[in-house]
C-alpha positions in Angstrom: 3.8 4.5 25.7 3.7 3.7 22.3 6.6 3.7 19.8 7.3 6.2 17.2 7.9 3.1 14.5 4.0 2.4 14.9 2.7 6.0 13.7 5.3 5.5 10.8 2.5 6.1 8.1 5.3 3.8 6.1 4.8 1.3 8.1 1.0 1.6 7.9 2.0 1.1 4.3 4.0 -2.1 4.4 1.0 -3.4 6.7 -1.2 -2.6 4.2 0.4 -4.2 1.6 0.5 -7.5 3.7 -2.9 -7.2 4.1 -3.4 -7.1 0.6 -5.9 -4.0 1.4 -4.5 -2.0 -2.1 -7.5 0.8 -1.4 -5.7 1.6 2.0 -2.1 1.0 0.2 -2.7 3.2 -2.5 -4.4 5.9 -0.6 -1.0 6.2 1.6 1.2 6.4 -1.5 -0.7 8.4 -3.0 -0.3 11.3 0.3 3.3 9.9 0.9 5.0 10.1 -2.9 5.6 14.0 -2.7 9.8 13.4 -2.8 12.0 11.2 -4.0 13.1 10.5 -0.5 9.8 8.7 0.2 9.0 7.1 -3.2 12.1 4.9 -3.1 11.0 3.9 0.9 7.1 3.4 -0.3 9.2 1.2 -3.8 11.5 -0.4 -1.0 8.1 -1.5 0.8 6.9 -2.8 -2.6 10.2 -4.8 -3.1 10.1 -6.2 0.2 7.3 -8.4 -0.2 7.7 -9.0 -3.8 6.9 -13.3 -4.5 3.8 -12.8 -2.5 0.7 -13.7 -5.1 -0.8 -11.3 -6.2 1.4 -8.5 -4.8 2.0 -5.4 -6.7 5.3 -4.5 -8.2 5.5 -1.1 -8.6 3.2 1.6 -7.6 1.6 1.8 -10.9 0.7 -1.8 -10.7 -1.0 -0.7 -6.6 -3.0 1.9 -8.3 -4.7 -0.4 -10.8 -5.4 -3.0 -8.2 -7.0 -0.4 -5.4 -9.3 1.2 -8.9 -10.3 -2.5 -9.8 -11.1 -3.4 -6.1 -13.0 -0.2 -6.2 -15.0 -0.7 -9.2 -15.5 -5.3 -8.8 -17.1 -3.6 -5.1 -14.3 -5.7 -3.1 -13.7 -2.5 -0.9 -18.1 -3.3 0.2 -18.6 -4.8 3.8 -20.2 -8.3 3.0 -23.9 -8.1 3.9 
């Protein structure tokens, strides 16, 4: 049986953000930050890793990373 922790869509978030995969990151925020109960747990996940290179620091900061992955073609399987 698998736990409820590893459908937490947070948690998908967090591991995300470890991954440095900001197109899956931001694409969770942007369906989990409808209340202000979840932004300050998807801000938490951002503040958790913070002193990682390269991390973001605040959701803004996620967004413009995922849209300049997007448009250098980073989010592209490698041929």
């Amino acid at each position: 049986m698998v736990s409820a922790l590893q459908h937490d869509p947070f948690t998908l978030f967090g591991f995300a953000l470890r991954e440095s995969d900001w197109i899956l990151a931001d694409l969770l925020a942007s369906r989990l930050d409808g209340s202000e109960p979840s932004r300050l747990r998807l801000e938490h996940e951002l503040e958790a890793g913070y002193g990682r290179p390269g991390r973001p620091r605040s959701l803004h900061e996620l967004r413009r990373l995922a849209r300049l992955t997007r448009v250098l073609g980073l989010d592209r399987p490698r041929a």
